[in-house]
N, C-alpha and C positions, 0 to 999 in steps of 0.2 A: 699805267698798265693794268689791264682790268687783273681782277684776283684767280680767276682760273686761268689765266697765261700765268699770270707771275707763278701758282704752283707747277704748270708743267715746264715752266725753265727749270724754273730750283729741283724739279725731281729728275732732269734728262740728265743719262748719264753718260759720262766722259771719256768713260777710256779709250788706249789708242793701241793700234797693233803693230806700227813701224814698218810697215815696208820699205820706204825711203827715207833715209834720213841724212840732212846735209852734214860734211863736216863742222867742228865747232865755229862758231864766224861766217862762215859761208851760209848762203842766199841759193834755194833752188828757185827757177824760174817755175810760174804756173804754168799748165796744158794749156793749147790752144782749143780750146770748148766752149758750148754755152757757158756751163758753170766756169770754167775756169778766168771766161774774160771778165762776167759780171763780179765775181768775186777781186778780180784785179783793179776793176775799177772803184770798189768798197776800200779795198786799205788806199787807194791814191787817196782817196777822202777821210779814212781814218788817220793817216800822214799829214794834213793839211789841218784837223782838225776843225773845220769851219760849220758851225750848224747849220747854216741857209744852204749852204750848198750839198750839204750831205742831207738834210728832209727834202731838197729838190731831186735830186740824184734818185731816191727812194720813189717818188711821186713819180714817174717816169720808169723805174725800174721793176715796180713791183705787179705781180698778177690781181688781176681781182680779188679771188680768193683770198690771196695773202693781206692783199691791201684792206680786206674785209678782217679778217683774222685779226689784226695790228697792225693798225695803220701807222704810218711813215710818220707821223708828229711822236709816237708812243714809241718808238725804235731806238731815236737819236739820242734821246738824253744819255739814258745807261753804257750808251756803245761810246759815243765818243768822251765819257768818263772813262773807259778804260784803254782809250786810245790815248786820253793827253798823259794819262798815268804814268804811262809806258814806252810816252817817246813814238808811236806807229810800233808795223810787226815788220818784221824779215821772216819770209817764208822758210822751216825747217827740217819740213820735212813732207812729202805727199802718202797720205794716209789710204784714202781712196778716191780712182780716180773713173768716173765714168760718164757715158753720153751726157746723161744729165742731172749725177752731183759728185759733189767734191766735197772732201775733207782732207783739211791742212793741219800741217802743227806748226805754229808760230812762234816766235818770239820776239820781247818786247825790244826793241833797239836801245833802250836805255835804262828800263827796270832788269832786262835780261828773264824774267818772268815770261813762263809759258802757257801758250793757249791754242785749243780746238777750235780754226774755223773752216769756214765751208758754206756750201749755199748747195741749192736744190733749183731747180729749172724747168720752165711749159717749154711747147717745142718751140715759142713765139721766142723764145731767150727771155722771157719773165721768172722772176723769182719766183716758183710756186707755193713756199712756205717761210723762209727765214733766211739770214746772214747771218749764220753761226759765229759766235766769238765770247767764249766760256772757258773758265783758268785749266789747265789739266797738268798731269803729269809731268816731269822733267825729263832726257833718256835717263835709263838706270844708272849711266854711267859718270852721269852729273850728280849724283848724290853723295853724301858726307861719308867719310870711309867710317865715321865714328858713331855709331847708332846706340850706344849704352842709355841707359834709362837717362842719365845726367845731360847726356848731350841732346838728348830729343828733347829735354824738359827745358833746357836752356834755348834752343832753335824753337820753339814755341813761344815761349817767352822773347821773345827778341820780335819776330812777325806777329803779334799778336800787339805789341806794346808801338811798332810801328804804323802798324796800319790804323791801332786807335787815335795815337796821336793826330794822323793824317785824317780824320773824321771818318773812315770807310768801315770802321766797326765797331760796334757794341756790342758784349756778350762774355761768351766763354766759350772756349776751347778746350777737349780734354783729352787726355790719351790715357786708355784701360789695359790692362791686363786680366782678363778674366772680369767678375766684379770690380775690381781695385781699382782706383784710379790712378797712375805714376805719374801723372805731368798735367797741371793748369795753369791755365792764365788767363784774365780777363780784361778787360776796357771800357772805359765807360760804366755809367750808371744806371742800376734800375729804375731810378729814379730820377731824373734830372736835377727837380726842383730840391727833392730832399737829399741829392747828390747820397743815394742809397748804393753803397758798393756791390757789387756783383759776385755769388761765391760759387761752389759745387753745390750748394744747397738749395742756389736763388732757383725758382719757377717760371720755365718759360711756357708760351701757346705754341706746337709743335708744328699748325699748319699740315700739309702731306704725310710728312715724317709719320703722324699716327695712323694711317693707313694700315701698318705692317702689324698695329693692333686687330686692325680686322680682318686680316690675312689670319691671324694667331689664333682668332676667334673660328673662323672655318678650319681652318686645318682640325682643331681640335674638334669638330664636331663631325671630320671625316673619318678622325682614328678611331669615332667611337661610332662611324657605322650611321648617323644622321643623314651626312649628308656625303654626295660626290663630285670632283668638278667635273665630272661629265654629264650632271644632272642639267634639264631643261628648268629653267622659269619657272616655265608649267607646272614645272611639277610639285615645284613648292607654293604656290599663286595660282591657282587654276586658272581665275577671273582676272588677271593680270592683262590693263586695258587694251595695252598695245599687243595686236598679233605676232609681232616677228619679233621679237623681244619674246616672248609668253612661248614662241613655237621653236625656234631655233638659238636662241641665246643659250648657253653655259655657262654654269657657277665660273667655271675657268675661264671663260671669254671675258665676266663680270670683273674678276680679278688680271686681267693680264692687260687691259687696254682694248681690248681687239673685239669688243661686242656691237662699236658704233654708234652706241649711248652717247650724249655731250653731258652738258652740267647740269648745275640746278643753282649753284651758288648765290647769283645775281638777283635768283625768284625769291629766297628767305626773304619774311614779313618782316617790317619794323618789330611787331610783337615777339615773331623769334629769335631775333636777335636781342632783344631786351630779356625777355626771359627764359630762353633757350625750351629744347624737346625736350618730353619725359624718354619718348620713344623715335627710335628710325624711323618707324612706318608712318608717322606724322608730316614727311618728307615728301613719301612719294607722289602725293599729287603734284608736286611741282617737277613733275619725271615723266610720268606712268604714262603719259600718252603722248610723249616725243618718238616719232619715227626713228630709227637706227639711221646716221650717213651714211654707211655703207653697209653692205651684205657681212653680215655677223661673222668673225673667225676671218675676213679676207685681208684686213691692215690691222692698224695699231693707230690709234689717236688718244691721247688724254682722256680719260671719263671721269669726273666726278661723282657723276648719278650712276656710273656702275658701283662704285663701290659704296654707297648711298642705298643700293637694293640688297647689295650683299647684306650690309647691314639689319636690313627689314629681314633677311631670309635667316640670318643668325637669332633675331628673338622669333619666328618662328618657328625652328626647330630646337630651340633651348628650352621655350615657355618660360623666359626670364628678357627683358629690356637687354635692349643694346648696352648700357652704360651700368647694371650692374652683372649684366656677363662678365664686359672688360673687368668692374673690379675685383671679381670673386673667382677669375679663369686667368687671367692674364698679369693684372696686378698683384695679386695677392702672391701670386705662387713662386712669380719672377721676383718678390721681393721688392717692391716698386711702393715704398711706405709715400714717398712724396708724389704722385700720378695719379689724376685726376681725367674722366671721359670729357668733363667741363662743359657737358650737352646744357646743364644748367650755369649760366654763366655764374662765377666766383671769383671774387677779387683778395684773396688771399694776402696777408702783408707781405710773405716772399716771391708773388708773382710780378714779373716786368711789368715798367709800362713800356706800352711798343711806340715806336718814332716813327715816322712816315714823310717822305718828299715828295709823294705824288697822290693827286686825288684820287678818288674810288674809279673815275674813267680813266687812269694811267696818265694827265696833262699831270708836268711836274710843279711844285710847289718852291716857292725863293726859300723858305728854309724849314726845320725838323717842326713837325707839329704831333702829338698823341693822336694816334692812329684809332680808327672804331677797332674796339675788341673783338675779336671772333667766338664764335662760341662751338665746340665740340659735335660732331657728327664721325659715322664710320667713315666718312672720307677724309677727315681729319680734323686740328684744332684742338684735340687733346693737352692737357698740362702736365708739365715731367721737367725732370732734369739732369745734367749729364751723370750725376752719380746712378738714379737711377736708369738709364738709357743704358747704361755698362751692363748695369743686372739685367734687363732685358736681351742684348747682345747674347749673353752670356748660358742663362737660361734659353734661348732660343741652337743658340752654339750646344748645348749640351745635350740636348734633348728632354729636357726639364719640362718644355711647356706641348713640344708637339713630337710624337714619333721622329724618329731619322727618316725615315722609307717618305713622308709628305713632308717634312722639311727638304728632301732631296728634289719632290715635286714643284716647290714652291720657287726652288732656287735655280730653274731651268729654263734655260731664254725660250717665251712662249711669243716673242712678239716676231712675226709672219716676215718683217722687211727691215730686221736689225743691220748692221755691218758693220765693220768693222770693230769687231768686240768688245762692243754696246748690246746690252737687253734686258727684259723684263719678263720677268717671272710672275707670281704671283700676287702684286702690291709690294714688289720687291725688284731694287734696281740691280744690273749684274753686271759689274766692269770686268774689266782684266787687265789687269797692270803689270807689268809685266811678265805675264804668262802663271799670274795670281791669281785665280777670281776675286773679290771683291764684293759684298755683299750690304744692300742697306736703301737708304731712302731719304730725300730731301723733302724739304717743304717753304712754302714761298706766302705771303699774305703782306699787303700794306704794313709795314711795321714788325715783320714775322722775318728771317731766316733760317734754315738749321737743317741742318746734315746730322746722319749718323751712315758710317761705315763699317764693317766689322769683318773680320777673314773667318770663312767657315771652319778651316781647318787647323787656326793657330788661336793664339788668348786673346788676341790684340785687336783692337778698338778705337776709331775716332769720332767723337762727339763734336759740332761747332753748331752753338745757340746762342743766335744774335736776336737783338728787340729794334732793329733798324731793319731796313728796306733788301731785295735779295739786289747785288751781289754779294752781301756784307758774309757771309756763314761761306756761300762757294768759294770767293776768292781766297780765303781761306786753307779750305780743306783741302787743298788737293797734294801738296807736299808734304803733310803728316801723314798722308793714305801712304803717299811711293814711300817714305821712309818708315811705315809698321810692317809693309810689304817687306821691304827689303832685311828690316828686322829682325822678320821671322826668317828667311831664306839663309840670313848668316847668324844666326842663332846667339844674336847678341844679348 
């Protein structure tokens, strides 16, 4: 899986709003639909488990575009890992159901494990973009009646020490209250060879997840009157190569997905990657004159290189670099002693080594190899860890690091073609779990996973940083989220 797919899986977000939902054991049938057939003919093949047949099925089922996007060899692996996992799905529920897509809630026939899928459709009945199938929530009614700090810290410990056993994670997981950390567990080693154990302490590479750094970074130079996300390009780049970019883009469009910028990831030089940026703005040639896919403000697509300019636009109106903005506005203040920009790459003794099964073109690998390091940019790759990702949460949750009034901006689904209550804000993903929001950001890289979650309105906090491949942090997170949610609602 190329490294800008695998961040915008690990960063889409999951939530589900339930309008159908089967009883327990029971099976609802799919819609007779585009979407609904092709995605019926995906779990016959996630049920059968068979790889020839399910990257044939793809090769035939998929649009251009999609088959362009991730192609049909770069699909199968991850998916029908979590098909054999799980036994296939039983349909449980129909989340949305229209001409042309679908979102289901599943569960596994034999893990009992739930998941978000669904597919999108041309009018040709091609897949136009994906077969969704990604862990989420449980109903709220399936949860532990017993939520006390002990019992979450023991349900952690339990799925954390399984799933490592089973090889599907390395890392840590943690559960906050405020700053504090009440509950970890981890698996695996920082270290393979030096079988280096994993603590609250150990340093990971965050991938996406540091994005919400440069979310932090503008906000803070909005409440001081620098800048606005209604400002053009223009206006901060006069000479900013691309027209429609320079004329009609927004700092806000930059940050919410919706500018139609794509990446830059894959263009980084040997030399950058060896010895990383001093500065953002050393980036944008590998940007600055990519045309927008679409007409600025009309969809939502992943952009790397938006948040990439954002970047360049925060040392141009700091008169301070991208990386020591972060440490001297964001790090410092949030109390973030271990967190690093890592624009300059660092090999620290308490940082991971990252694992990886698949090459840099997403073909999988027979077994775990040290992944190439990434190295820091405002679109992410930053180093931290979950003690300090709490104080971040926290700090952000408080109003420590950005007013409330653009915290409340930031945290506002800005993306044009959300639904079912999924969206993004500003470098900030927005679920709702059961009628909770949800607040926070993943991140995805060869050898990278990691989530952080956090409730805007309660103490609580989940951190999952894995140094293996994504799904390893997702499949994870997503029953700590419903149980701090529910948590908080019975004020355990």
């Amino acid at each position: 899986m190329k490294r800008s797919l695998l961040a915008a899986l690990a960063a889409a977000p999951l939530a589900l709003t339930n309008p159908i939902l089967a009883e327990q054991g029971a099976e609802i049938p799919l819609p007779d639909s585009r979407p609904g057939r092709v995605y019926a003919e995906f779990l016959r093949h996630c049920d059968t488990a068979d790889t020839g047949a399910l990257k044939d099925w793809y090769e035939t089922a998929l649009g251009e575009a999609a088959a362009k996007r991730f192609p049909a060899e770069n699909r199968v692996e991850i998916q029908l890992a979590l098909c054999r996992d799980n036994g296939g799905f039983a349909v449980g529920g129909i989340e949305e159901d229209k001409p042309d897509s679908l979102r289901v809630r599943l569960r596994g026939k034999n893990s009992g494990e739930w998941m978000l899928g669904g597919t999108s459709t041309e009018a040709d009945g091609k897949i136009d973009r994906e077969i969704l199938l990604t862990p989420t929530q449980p109903p709220e009614s399936a949860l532990p009646k017993d939520l006390g700090d002990q019992a979450i810290a023991a349900l952690l410990a339990d799925r954390v020490a399984k799933l490592g056993a089973a090889g599907k994670f390395s890392g840590i997981a943690a559960i906050a209250r405020g700053p504090d950390l009440i509950a970890t567990a981890s698996a695996g080693f920082a270290d393979r060879k030096k079988k280096t154990p994993i603590t609250p302490d150990t340093q990971f590479t965050l991938a996406s997840l540091g994005k919400m750094f440069t979310a932090t970074a503008v906000g803070q130079l909005v409440d001081q009157g620098k800048l606005s996300f209604d400002d053009k390009v223009g206006r901060i780049f006069p000479d900013y190569p691309n027209k429609t970019v320079r004329d009609k883009v927004t700092l806000g469009m930059l940050m919410s997905h919706t500018s139609g910028m794509g990446d830059f990831l894959e263009k980084r030089t040997p030399a950058m990657m060896k010895h990383g940026i001093k500065r953002a703005t050393e980036l944008m040639p590998l940007y600055d004159k990519d045309e927008p896919a679409f007409e600025p403000g009309s969809k939502w697509a992943y952009s790397n290189a938006g948040l990439a300019l954002m970047g360049a636009i925060v040392e141009k109106r700091s008169g301070q670099s991208y990386a020591d903005y972060i440490r001297h506005h964001v790090f410092a203040p949030a109390g973030m002693t271990q967190s690093d920009p890592n624009n300059i790459p660092r090999r620290p003794k308490s940082l991971v080594v990252p694992y990886t099964r698949m090459k840099m073109d997403g073909t999988p690998l027979p077994d775990w190899q040290e992944a190439e390091r990434d190295i820091g940019s405002p679109a992410g790759g930053a180093i931290s860890t979950v003690r300090d990702l709490a104080r971040f949460a926290e700090a952000l949750r408080s109003g420590k690091l950005i007013s409330r009034k653009t915290f409340a901006l930031m945290a506002t689904n800005h993306n044009p073609t959300s639904t079912g209550g999924m969206g993004y804000g500003y470098a900030m993903m927005i679920d709702d779990v059961y009628g909770t929001p949800v607040l926070g950001h993943g991140g995805g890289f060869p050898g990278v996973n990691t989530r952080l979650a956090f409730l805007p309105d309660s103490p609580y906090s989940v951190i999952v940083l894995a140094n293996q491949d994504y799904p390893a942090a997702d499949s994870l997170v997503t029953l700590p989220i419903a149980e701090i949610v529910e948590k908080a609602k019975t004020g355990q």
